[in-house]
Backbone bond lengths (Angstrom), bond angles and torsions (degrees), N, CA, C in turn:
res aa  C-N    CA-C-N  psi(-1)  N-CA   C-N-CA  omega(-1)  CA-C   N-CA-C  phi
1 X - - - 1.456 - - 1.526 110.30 -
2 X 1.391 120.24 122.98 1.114 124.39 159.28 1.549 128.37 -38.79
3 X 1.815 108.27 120.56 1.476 93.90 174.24 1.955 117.78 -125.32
4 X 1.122 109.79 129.69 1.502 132.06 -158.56 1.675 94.70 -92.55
5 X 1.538 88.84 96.05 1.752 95.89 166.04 2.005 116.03 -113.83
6 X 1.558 95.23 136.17 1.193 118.97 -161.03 1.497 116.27 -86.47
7 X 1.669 130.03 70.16 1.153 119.61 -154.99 1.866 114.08 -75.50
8 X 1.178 110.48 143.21 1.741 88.86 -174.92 1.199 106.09 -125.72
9 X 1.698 102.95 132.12 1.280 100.56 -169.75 1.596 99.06 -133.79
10 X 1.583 102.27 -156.58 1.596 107.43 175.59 1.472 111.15 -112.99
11 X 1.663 104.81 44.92 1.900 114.11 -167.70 1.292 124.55 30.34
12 X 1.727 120.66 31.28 1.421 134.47 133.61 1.678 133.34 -16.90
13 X 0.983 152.35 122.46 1.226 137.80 153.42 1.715 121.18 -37.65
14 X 1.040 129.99 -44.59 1.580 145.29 163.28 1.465 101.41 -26.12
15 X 1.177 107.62 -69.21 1.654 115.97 -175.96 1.501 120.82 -56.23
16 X 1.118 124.54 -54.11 1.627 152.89 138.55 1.602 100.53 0.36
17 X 1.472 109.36 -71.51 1.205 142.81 -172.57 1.570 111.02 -59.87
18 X 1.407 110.31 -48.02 1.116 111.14 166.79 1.290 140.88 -79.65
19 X 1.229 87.34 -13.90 1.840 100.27 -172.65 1.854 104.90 -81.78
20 X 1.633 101.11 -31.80 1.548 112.25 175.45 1.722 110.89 -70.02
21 X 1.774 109.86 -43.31 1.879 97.45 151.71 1.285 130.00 -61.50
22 X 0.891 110.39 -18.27 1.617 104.73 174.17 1.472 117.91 -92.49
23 X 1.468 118.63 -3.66 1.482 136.30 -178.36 1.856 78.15 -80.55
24 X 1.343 103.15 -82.75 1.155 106.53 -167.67 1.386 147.07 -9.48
25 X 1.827 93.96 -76.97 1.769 114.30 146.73 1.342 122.61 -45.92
26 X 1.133 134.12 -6.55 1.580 123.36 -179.19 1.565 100.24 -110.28
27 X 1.123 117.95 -20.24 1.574 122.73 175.16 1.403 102.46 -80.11
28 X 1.415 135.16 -48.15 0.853 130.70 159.32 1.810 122.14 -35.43
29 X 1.069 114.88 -57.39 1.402 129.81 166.23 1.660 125.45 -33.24
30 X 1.817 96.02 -62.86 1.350 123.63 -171.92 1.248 111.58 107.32
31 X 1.619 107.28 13.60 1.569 97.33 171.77 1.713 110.43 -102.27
32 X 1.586 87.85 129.94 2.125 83.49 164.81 1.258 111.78 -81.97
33 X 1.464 95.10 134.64 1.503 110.53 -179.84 1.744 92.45 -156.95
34 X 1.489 101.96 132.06 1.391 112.27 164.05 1.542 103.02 -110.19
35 X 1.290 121.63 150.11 0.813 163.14 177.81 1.625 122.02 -101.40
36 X 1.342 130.35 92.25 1.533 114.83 -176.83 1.854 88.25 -133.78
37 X 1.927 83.69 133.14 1.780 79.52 179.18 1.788 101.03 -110.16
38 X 1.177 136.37 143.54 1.011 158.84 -152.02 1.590 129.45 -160.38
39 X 1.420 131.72 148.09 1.464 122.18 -176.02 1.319 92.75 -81.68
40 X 1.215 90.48 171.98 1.880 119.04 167.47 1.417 121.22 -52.62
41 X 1.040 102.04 -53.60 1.515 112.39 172.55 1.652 112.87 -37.60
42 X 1.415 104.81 -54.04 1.882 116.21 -174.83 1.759 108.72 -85.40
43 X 1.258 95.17 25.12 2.158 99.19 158.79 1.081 100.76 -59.81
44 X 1.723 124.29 -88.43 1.083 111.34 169.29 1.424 132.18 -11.21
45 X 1.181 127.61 -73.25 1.794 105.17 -173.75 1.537 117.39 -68.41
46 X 1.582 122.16 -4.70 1.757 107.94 153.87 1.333 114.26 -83.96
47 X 1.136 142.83 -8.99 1.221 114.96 -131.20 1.560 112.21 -79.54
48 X 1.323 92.22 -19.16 1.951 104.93 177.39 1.356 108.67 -63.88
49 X 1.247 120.74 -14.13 1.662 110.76 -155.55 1.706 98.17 -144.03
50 X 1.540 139.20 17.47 1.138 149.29 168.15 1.600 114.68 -91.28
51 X 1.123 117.67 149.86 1.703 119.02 177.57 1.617 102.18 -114.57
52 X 1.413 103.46 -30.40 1.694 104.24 170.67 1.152 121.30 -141.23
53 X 1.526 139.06 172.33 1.583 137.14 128.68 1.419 108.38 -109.13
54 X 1.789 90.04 135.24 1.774 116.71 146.87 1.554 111.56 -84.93
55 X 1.176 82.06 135.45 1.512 85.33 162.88 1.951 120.75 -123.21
56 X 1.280 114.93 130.72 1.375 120.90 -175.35 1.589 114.35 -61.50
57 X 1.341 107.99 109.08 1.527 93.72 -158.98 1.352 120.78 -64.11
58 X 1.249 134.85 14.22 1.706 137.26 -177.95 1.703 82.42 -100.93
59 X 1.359 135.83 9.39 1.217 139.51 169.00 1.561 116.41 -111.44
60 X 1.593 121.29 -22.37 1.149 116.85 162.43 1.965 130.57 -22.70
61 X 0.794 110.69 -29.98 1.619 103.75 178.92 1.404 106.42 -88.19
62 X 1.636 122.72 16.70 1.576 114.63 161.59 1.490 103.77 -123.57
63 X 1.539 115.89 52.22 1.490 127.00 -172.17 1.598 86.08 -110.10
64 X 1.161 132.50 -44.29 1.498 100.29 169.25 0.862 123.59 -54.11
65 X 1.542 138.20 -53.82 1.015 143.33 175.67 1.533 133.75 -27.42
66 X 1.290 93.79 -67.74 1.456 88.24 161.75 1.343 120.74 -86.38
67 X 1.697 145.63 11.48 1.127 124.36 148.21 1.276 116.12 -71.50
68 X 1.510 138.08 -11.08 1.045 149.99 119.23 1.909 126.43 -6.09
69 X 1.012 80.18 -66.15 1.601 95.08 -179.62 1.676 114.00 -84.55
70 X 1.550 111.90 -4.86 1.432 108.81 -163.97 1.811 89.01 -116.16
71 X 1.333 106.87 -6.25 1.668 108.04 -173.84 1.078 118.12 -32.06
72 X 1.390 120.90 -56.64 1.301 122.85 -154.69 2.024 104.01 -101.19
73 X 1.339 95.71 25.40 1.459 91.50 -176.82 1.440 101.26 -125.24
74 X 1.600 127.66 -176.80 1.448 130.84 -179.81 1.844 96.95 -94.35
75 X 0.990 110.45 -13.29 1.778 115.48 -161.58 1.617 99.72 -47.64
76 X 1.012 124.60 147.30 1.964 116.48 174.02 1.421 88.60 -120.04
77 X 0.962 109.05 164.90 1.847 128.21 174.52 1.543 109.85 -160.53
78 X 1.744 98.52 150.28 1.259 104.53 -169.21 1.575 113.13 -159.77
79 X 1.170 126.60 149.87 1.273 113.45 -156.79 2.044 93.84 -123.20
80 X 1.921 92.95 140.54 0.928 139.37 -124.09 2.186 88.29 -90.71
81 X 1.106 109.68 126.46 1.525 108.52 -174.70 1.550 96.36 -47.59
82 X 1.117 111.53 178.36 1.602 134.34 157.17 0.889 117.81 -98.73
83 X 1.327 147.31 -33.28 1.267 139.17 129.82 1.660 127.08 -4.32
84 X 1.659 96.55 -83.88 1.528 120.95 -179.20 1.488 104.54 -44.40
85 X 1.745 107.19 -62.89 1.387 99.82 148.17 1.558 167.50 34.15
86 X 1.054 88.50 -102.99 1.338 134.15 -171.22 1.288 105.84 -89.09
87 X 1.332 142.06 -46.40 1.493 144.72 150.29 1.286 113.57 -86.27
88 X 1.399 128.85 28.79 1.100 135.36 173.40 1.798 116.41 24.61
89 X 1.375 98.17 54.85 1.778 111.81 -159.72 1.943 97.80 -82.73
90 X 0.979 112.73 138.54 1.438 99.53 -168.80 1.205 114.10 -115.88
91 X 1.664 115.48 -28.11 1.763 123.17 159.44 1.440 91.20 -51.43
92 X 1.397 147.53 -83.76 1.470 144.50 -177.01 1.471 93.66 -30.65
93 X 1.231 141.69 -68.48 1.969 117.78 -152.33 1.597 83.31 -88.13
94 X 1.328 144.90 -16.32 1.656 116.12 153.74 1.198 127.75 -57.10
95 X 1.605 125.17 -42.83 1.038 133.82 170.39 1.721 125.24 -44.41
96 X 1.734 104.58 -41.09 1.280 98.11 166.30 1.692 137.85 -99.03
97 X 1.786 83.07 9.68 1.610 81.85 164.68 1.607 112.66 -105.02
98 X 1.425 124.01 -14.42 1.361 141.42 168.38 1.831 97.76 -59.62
99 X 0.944 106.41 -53.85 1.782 112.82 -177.81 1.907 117.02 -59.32
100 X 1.228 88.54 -43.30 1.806 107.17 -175.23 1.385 100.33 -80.19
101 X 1.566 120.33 -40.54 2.142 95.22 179.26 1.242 100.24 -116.36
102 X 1.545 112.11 27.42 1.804 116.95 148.93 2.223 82.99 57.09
103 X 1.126 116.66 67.14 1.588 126.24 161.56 1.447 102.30 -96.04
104 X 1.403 140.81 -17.08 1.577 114.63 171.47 1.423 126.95 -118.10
């Protein structure tokens, strides 16, 4: 089953960038996973059809927020090293969505 992760960013190129390594590495794998990076604001219009949120960590201080907004759902979210980041490494942001809905 396809899983639709919701990266949140501040509509950067970085994020963009990353969300296409992390397309990558999971194809590599054999896992489907889309990847759509998007602001905060547009949670709301995934939230029906997402399995997770990243969050860009220079975005971390709107992690209440959307655990807020994810309350009443099973969705987990978690915000994204600076590191992983920062080299826009995408086996690393597979790794932590492979880890978080337990896929291996």
């Amino acid at each position: 089953m396809k899983k639709t992760i919701l990266l949140i960013c501040s509509g950067g190129a970085s994020s963009g960038f990353l969300a296409q390594n992390i397309r990558k590495s999971a194809k590599k794998r054999g896992l489907e996973i889309e990847v759509i990076a998007r602001g905060e604001s547009e949670l709301v219009e995934y939230i029906d059809r997402i399995s997770m949120v990243l969050i860009a960590p220079h975005l971390s201080y709107v992690q209440d927020d959307i655990a807020e907004q994810l309350s009443n759902t099973n969705i987990p979210h978690q915000v994204i090293d600076q590191m992983t980041y920062g080299t826009l490494n995408g086996d690393k942001g597979l790794d932590i969505i492979v880890k978080e809905l337990g896929l291996e």
